[in-house]
C-alpha positions, 0 to 999 in steps of 0.5 A: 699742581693739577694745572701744570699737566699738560693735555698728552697726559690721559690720566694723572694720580695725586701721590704725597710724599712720605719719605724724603732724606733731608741730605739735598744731594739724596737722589730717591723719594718715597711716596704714598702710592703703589701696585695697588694704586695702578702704579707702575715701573717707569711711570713719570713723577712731576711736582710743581715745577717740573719733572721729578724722575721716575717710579723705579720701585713700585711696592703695595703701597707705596713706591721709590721715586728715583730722581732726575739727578740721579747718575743713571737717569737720563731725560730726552730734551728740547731747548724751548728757545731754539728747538735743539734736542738733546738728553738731560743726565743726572750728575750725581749726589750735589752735582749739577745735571749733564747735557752732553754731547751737543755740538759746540756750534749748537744753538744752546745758552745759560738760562735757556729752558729744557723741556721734555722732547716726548721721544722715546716714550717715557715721558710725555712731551712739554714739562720743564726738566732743567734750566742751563746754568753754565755753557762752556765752548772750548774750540780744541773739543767737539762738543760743549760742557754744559750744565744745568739745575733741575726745574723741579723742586725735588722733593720739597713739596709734599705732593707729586704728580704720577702721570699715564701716557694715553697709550703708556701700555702699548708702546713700541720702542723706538727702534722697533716703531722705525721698524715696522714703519719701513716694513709697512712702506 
């Protein structure tokens, strides 16, 4: 597990998993983790095989982990074989993940991997989100159905990782970042 962190992760912390609703279609985990651990709201869960989802309820000593598919998260990705990025949506309780708005000539297939893109700052760039299970062209729309199956084992394994951006605590947002860069020029 400690092997699969990739180097734009400053800090990591080892979390067991202590809760976990044996429905495949839950879409929370608890973990042994919290405030007093340096644990934080937005921090960014990975197991094994990929990105989990997020801390969203951080408590004492322990901490709610929403996951990716749940229907208000949402992951920017990047297709590994072509470049193209995109945000990966949750689906839903027993629903595959969403990858909406891609152009129906965007260069994306079935068995193509999404990888976290790094851009807006939640989580750091390179870790598996999803693999495409289907793509569905239909020349009438502008953009492509396009689903796909979390890369992560969500919830299956006993351990998770929770990550620290190196500069998770001083981030600007985009739109602000865009900001003062014009303003500097």
């Amino acid at each position: 597990l400690l092997s699969a962190t990739p180097s734009q992760a400053e800090q990591v912390t080892l979390a067991a998993l202590i809760a976990v609703n044996p429905d495949p279609g839950a879409l929370a985990v608890l973990i042994d983790k919290g405030s007093a651990d340096g644990i934080f709201r937005g921090q960014p869960v990975v197991d094994s095989g990929g990105l989990v989802g997020q801390v969203t309820k951080p408590g004492l000593f322990r901490s709610k982990v929403s996951l990716i598919t749940q229907e208000d998260q949402a992951v920017p990705a990047q297709v590994t074989r072509s470049g193209v990025r995109t945000v990966v949506y949750g689906g839903g309780p027993n629903r595959p993940l969403r990858v909406l708005y891609l152009d129906r000539n965007a260069d994306i297939r079935a068995g193509d991997l999404l990888v976290t893109s790094g851009l807006g700052g939640r989580y750091p760039p390179g870790y598996p989100v999803a693999r495409i299970t289907a793509v569905e062209r239909n020349l009438a729309e502008s953009f492509m159905k396009i689903r796909a199956e979390p890369a992560s084992h969500l919830g299956r394994d006993r351990e998770v990782l929770l990550l620290w951006l190196p500069d998770a605590g001083a981030s600007l947002s985009g739109k602000d970042e865009i900001e003062a860069n014009v303003a500097d020029d």
